[in-house]
KEGU-196923 format. One line per 3 residues: number of its first residue (from 0); their letters; for each residue x, y, z of C-alpha. Coordinates in Angstrom, 3 decimals, always signed. Layout:
BEGIN
NUM	a	X,Y,Z | ...
***
This chain:
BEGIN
0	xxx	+107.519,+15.084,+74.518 | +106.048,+12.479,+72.157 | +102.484,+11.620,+70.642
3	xxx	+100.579,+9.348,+70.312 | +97.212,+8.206,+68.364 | +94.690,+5.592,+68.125
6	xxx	+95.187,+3.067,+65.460 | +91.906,+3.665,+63.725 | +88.528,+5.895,+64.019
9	xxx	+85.295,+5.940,+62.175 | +84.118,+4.401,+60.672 | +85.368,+1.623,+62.543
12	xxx	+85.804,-2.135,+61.670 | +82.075,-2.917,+62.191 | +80.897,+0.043,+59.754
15	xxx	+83.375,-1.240,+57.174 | +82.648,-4.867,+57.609 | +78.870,-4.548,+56.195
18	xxx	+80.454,-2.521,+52.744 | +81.633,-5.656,+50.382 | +84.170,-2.896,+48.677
21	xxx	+85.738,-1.805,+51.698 | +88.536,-3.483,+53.673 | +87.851,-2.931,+57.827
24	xxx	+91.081,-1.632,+57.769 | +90.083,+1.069,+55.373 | +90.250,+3.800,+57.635
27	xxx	+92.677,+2.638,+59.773 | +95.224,+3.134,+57.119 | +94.058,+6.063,+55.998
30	xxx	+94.696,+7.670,+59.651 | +98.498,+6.019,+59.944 | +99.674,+7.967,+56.917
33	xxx	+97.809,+11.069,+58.056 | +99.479,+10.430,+61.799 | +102.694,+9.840,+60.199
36	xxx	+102.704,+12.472,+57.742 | +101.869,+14.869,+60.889 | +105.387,+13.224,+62.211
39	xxx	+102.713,+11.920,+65.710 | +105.243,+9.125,+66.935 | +103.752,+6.436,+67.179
42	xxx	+99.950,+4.143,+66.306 | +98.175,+2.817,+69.732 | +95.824,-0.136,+68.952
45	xxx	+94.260,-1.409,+72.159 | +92.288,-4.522,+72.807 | +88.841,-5.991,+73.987
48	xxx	+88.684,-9.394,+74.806 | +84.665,-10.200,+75.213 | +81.483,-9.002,+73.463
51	xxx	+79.796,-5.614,+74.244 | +82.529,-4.584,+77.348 | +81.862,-1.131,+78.506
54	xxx	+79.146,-0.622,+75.274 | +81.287,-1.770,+72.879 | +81.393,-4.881,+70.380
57	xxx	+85.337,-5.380,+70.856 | +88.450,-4.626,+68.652 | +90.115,-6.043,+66.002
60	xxx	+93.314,-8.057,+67.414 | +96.103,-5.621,+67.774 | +98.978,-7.381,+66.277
63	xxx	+97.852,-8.019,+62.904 | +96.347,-4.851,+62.754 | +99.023,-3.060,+63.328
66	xxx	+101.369,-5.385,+61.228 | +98.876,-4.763,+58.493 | +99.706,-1.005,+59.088
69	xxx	+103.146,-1.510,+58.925 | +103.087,-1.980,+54.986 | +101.490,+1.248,+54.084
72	xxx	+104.376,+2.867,+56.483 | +108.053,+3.914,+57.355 | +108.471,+5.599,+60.205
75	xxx	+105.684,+5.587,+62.554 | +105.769,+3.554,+65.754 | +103.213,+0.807,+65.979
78	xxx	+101.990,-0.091,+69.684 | +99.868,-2.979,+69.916 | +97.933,-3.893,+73.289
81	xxx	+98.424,-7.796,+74.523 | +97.588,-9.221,+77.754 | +99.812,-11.639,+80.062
84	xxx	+97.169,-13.222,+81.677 | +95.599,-15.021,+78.350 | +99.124,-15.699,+76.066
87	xxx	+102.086,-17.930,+76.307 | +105.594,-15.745,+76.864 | +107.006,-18.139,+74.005
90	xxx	+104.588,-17.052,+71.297 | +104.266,-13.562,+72.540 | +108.597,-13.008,+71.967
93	xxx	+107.923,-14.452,+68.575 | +105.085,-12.507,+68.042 | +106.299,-8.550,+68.846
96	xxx	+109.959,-9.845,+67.353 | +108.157,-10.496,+64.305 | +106.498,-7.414,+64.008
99	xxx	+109.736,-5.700,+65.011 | +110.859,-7.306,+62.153 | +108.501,-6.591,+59.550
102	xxx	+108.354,-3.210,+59.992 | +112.185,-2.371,+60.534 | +112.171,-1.533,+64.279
105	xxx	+109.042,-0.103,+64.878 | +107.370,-2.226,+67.574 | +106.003,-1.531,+70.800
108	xxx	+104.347,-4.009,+73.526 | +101.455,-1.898,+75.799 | +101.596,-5.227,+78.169
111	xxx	+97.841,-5.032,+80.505 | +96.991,-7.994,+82.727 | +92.721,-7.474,+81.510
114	xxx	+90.358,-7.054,+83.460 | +87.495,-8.811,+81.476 | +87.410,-11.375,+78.862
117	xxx	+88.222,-14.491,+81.302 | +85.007,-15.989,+79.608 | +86.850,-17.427,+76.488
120	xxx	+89.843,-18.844,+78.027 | +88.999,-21.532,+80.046 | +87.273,-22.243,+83.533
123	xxx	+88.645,-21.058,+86.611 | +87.163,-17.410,+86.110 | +89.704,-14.657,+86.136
126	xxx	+92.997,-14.321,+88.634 | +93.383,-11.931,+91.503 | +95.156,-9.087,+90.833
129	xxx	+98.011,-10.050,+92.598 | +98.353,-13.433,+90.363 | +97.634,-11.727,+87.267
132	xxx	+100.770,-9.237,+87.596 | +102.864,-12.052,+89.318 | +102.045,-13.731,+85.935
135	xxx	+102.770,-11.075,+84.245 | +106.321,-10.451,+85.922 | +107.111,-13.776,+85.089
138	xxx	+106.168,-13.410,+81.353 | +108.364,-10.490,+81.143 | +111.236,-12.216,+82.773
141	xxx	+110.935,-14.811,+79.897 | +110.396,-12.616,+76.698 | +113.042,-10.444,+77.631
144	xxx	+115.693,-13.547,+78.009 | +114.147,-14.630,+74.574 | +115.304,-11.721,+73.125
147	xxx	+118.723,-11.499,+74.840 | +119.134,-14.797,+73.850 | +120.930,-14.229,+70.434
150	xxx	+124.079,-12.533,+70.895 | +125.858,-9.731,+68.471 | +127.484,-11.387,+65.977
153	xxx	+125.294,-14.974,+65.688 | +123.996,-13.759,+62.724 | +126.090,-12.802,+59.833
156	xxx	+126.638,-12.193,+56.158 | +128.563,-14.961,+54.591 | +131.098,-14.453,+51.007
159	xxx	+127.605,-15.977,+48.997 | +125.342,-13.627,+50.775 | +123.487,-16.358,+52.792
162	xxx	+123.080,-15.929,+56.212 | +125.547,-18.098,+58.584 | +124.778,-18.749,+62.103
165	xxx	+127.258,-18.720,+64.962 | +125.037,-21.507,+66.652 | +128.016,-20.710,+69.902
168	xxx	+126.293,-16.979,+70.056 | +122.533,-17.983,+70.843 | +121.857,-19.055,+74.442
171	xxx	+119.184,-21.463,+75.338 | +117.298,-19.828,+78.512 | +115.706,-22.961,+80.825
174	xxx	+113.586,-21.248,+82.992 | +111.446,-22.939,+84.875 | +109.357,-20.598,+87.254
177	xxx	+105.831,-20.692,+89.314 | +103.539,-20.395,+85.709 | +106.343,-21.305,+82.701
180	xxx	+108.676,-23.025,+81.741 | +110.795,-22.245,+78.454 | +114.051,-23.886,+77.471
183	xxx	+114.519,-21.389,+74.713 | +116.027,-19.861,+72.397 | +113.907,-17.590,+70.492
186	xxx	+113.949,-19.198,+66.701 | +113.339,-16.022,+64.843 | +116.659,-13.551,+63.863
189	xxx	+117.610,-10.946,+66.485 | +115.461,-8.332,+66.643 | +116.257,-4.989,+64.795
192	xxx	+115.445,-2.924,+68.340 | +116.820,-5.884,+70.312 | +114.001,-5.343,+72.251
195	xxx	+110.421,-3.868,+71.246 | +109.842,-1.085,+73.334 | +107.724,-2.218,+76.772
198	xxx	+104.384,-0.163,+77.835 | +102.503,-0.977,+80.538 | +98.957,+0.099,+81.712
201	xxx	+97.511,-0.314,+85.517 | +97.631,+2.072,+88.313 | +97.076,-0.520,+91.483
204	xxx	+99.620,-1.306,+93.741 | +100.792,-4.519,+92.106 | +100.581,-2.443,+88.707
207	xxx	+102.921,+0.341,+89.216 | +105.305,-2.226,+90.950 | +105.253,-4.239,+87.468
210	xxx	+106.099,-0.601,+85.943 | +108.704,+0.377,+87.941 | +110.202,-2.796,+87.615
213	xxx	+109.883,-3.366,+83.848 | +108.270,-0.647,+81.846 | +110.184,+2.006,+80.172
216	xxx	+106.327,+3.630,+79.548 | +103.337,+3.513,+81.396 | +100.246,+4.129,+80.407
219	xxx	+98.003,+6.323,+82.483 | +94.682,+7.627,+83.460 | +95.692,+10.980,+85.662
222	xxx	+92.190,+12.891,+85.357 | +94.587,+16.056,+87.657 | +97.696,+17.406,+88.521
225	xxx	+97.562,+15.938,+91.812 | +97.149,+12.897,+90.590 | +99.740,+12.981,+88.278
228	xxx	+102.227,+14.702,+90.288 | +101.593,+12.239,+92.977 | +101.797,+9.103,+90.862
231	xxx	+104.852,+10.395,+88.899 | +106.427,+10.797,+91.837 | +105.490,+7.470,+93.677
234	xxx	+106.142,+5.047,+90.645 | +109.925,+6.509,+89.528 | +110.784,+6.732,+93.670
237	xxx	+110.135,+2.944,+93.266 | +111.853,+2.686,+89.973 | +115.153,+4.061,+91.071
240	xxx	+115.020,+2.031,+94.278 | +115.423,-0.958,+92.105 | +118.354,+0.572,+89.923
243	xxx	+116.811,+1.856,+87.083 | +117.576,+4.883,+85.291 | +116.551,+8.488,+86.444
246	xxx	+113.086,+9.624,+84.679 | +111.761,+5.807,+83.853 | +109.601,+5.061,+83.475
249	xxx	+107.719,+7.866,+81.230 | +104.626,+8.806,+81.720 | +101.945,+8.331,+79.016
252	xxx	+98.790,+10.336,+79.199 | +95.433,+9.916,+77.910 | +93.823,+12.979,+76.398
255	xxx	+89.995,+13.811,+75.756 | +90.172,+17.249,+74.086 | +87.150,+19.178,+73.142
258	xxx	+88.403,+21.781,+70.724 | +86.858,+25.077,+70.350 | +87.655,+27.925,+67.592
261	xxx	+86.715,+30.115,+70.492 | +86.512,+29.393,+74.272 | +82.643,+29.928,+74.072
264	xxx	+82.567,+27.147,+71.396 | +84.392,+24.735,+73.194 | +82.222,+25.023,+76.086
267	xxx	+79.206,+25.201,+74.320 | +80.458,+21.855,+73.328 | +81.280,+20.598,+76.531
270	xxx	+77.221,+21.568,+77.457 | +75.696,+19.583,+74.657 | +78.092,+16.500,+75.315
273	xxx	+76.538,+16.831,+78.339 | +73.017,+17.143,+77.648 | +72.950,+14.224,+75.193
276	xxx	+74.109,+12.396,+78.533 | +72.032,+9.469,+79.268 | +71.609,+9.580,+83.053
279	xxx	+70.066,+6.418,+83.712 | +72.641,+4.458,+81.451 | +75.095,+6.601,+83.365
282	xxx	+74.368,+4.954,+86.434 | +75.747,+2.002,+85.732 | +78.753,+3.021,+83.863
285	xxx	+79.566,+4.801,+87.328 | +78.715,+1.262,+89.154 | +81.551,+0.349,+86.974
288	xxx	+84.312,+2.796,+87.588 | +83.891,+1.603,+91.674 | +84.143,-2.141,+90.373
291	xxx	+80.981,-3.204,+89.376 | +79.414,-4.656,+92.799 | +77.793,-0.735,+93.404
294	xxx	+73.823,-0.649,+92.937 | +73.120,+3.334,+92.052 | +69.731,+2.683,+90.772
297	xxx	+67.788,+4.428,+93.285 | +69.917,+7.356,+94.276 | +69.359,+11.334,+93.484
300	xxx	+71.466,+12.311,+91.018 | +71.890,+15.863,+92.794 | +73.623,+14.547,+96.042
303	xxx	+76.634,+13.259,+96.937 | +76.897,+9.609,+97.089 | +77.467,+8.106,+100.474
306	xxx	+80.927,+7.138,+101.184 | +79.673,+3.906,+102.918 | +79.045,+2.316,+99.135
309	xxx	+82.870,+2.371,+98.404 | +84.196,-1.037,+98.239 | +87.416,-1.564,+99.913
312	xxx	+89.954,-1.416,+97.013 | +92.045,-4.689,+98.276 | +88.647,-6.717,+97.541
315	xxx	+88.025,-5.137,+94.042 | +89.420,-7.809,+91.083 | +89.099,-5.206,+88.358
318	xxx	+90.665,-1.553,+87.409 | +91.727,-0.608,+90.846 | +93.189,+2.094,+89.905
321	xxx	+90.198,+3.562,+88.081 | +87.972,+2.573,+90.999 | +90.895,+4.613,+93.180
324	xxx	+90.269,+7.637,+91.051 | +86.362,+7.416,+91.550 | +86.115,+6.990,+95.276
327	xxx	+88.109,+9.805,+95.574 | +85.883,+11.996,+93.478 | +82.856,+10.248,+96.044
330	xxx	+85.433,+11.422,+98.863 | +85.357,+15.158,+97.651 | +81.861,+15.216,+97.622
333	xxx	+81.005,+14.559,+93.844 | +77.139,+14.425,+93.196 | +75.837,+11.320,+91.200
336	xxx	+75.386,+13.596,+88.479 | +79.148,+15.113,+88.776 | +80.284,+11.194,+88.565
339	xxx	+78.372,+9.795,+85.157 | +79.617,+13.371,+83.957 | +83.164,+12.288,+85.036
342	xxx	+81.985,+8.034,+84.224 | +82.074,+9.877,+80.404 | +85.991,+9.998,+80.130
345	xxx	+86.152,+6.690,+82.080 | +88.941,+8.655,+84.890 | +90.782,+9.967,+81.638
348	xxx	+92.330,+13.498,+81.636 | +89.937,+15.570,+80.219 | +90.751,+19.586,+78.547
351	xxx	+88.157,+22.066,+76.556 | +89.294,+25.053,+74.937 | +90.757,+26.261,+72.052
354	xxx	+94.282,+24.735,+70.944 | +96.278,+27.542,+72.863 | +94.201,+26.540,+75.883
357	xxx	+95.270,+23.071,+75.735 | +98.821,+23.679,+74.849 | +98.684,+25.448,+77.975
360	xxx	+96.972,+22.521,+79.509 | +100.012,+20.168,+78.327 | +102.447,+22.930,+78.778
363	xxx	+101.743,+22.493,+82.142 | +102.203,+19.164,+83.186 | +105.102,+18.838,+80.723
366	xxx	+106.951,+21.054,+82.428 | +105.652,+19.558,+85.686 | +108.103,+16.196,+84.779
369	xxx	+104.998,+14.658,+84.631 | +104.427,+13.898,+81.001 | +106.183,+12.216,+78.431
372	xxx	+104.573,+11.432,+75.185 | +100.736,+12.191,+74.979 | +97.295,+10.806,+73.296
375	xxx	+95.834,+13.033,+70.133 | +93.065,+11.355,+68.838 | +90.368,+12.451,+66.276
378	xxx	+92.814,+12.090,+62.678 | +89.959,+10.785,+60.800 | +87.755,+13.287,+61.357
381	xxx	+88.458,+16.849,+59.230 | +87.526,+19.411,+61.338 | +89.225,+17.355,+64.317
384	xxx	+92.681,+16.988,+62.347 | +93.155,+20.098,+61.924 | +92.844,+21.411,+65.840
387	xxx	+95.159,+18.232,+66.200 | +97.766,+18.702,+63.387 | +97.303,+22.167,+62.550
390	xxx	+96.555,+23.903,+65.870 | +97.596,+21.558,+69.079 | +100.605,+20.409,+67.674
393	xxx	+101.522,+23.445,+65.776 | +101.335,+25.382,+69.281 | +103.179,+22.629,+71.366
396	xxx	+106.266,+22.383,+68.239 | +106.191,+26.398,+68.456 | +106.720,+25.777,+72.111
399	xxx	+109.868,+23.695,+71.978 | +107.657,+20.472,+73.674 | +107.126,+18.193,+70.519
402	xxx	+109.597,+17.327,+67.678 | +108.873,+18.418,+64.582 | +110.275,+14.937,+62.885
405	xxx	+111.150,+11.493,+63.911 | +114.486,+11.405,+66.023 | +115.679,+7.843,+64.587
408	xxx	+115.472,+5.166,+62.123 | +113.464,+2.815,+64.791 | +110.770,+3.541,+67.446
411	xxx	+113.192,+3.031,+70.798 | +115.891,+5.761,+68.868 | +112.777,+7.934,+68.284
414	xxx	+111.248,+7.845,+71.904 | +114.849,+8.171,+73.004 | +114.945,+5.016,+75.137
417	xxx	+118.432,+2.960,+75.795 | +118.761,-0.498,+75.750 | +118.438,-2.194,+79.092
420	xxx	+121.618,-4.497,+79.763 | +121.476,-7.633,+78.124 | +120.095,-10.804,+79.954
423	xxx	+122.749,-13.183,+81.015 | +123.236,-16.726,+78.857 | +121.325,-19.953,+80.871
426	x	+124.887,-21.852,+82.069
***
C-alpha cells in the first residue's frame, strides 16, 4: 500500500500571506521534506475554484505549487488537482509534462470535472454531469496522444552534446472530436514517465465509467466497508470489461484519523469535536451533501429526516456520489443530528483510536483488496506527526502493508504502475 498527504497545513497560504517575512509556501515546504523524509509517497494538492466554497477562501493553484515543491525535493510524488471542464487538453499535456519534467518523473494528474467555480469561466453556467465527463473523456483521449506522440528515439544525444531531433519519430495527432480539436504534436521533450500518472475523483455513474476507462487511481470517499467493497468491486468489473489490467484501477482512500494515546483519549476527542459542533451551521452543510436544493431549517435535529426530501440523484448537477452516500445514511434512519455529525467529514472515511486501532482499521480494508495507497494528513502539526510517522506508519511498515522506502527513481516505478500501450501515430 502507498500514502499519501496534503500538500500543505497550517498555517495555510492566507495566515502566511499577512507576514511580509514569510513566503505562503512556507509551510508547505516545510511538510514535503517532513513527508518525504517519512518516505509517504507522494504530495496531494487539491483545488478550489470560487470564493468561500464549503467555508473556505480557496487554494493556491495546484501546479505551481507543487512545481514550487519540486525544488526543495527528490523523491516524493507530487499530485496536483486540475479540472477538464475549465482547461484546454493542449495546455494541460504541456502543463503536467512540464512538471514531469522539472522534477525528474514525479508527476501526477488527480483529473475532477468540479462541481463549483462555473462563475469565472464564462456564461452558460456549469455542464451536466454527463457533458462534463464526456468532456473530460475527450480531454484524456487528447493528452494522452500528446504524450504518445514523440516516439523512443526522436530525441537524442548528438557527438557535440546538443540535442538532435528525429523530426520522422514525433507524430502529429489531428483530432478533431465533439469539444477539441488538436493537430498536435506536443512541443515539449518526451516526458521522463512517458506519461504522468492519471487520478481521478467522482463516484457517479458517469464518474467511475471515466475511471474504469482511464484512471490507473481513483480517488475516493468510502465512509464503510460496504461501500468500499461494493464500489471496488463495481468499478474494476467495469475496468476489465474494457481490457484493462486486473486490480486497476487502485483505490485511493481518504482518511480522517483522530489519534488517541489511549482509546479513552481518542474518544474523548471525538466528544469535544463534537460538542464544538455548530448545529445550525450544520444544517446547511448537510443541505449540501444531498445537493444543495434541501431546506433543513426547520427540522428536529433528534429525528430522522424524511426520505421524501431526497432529490432524485439523476437531477442532482453536483457530487452525486457524495449526495449517494448521504441519502443512504437518510435511508438507514440517520437523525439530523447523526447527519451534520457525519456532514463533518464531508462522506470521508472516518477512524478514532489509538495508532494500533487504526492500523487495524487499514489492516482491514487492505487486506479486503479494497485499498491501495491511503491519505495521512496532519505533518505540520507535532503531536499529529508523530501518531502519523512514528505510530500509524510505524505499525502498518511492522505489518508488511507500507514500504519502508521509495520503490523507484520516478512516481509511476514507485506506485508500481506499467505503462499503458502507446497511442497509435495520426496517418
Amino acid at each position: 500500500m502507498k500514502t499519501v498527504t496534503p500538500a500543505g497545513g497550517s498555517p495555510g497560504p492566507y495566515e502566511l500571506a499577512i507576514d511580509p517575512t514569510r513566503s505562503t509556501a512556507d509551510t508547505a515546504v516545510r511538510v514535503a521534506r517532513l513527508a518525504e523524509e517519512a518516505r509517504i509517497d507522494a504530495l496531494f494538492a487539491p483545488d478550489l475554484l470560487t470564493f468561500g466554497a464549503q467555508g473556505t477562501i480557496g487554494a493556491q493553484e495546484p501546479l505551481v505549487f507543487v512545481s514550487a515543491l519540486s525544488q526543495v525535493t527528490s523523491d516524493i510524488g507530487l499530485i496536483a488537482t486540475v479540472s477538464t471542464t475549465f482547461h484546454h487538453p493542449f495546455n494541460l499535456a504541456r502543463l503536467f509534462g512540464t512538471l514531469d519534467h522539472v522534477s525528474n518523473g514525479r508527476a501526477a494528474w488527480n483529473l475532477v470535472t468540479s462541481s463549483i467555480g462555473e462563475e469565472n469561466f464564462g456564461p452558460g453556467g456549469l455542464p451536466s454531469p454527463e457533458e462534463r465527463y464526456a468532456r473530460a473523456a475527450e480531454t484524456l483521449e487528447i493528452v494522452n496522444a500528446l504524450w504518445d506522440s514523440w516516439e523512443p528515439g526522436a530525441l537524442r544525444p548528438g557527438p557535440d552534446g546538443q540535442a538532435v531531433l528525429d523530426a520522422s519519430r514525433v507524430h502529429r495527432i489531428d483530432h478533431v472530436g465533439e469539444y477539441f480539436s488538436v493537430a498536435g504534436p506536443l512541443n515539449i521533450p518526451p516526458l521522463p514517465q512517458r506519461r504522468p500518472v492519471q487520478i481521478q475523483a467522482g463516484q457517479s455513474a458517469a464518474g467511475m465509467e471515466l475511471g474504469a476507462r482511464y484512471a490507473e487511481i481513483v480517488f475516493t470517499a468510502l465512509p464503510t466497508m460496504e461501500g468500499a467493497l461494493s464500489f471496488t468491486k463495481r468499478i474494476r468489473d467495469r475496468a476489465a470489461e474494457l481490457g484493462r489490467a486486473p486490480g486497476l484501477p487502485l483505490i485511493f482512500s481518504s482518511f480522517h484519523a483522530t489519534y488517541g494515546a489511549t482509546e479513552e483519549e481518542a474518544q474523548r476527542l471525538v466528544r469535544e469535536k463534537r460538542e464544538a459542533i455548530d448545529y445550525e451551521r450544520g444544517r446547511a452543510q448537510v443541505a449540501d451533501m444531498l445537493g444543495g436544493g434541501v431546506d433543513l431549517s426547520g427540522l428536529p435535529l433528534d429525528k430522522p429526516l424524511p426520505e421524501s426530501l431526497l432529490p432524485e440523484v439523476s437531477s442532482v448537477g453536483r457530487r452525486r456520489g457524495r449526495v449517494e452516500i448521504f441519502s443512504g445514511y437518510v435511508r438507514r434512519g440517520y437523525t439530523l443530528r447523526e447527519l451534520v455529525i457525519a456532514a463533518q467529514d464531508t462522506g470521508h472515511w472516518s477512524v478514532a483510536g489509538t495508532p494500533e486501532q487504526l492500523a487495524d482499521a487499514v489492516e482491514e480494508r487492505f487486506r479486503a483488496g479494497v485499498l491501495d495507497v491511503l491519505s495521512l494528513g496532519g505533518l505540520h502539526d507535532p503531536r499529529q506527526h508523530d501518531f502519523v510517522v512514528n505510530g500509524l506508519l510505524h505499525e502498518l511498515r511492522k505489518r508488511g502493508i507500507v514500504t519502508s522506502d521509495y520503490g523507484g527513481s520516478t512516481l509511476r516505478e514507485n506506485l508500481g504502475l506499467e505503462l499503458p500501450a502507446r497511442l497509435p501515430a495520426a496517418v
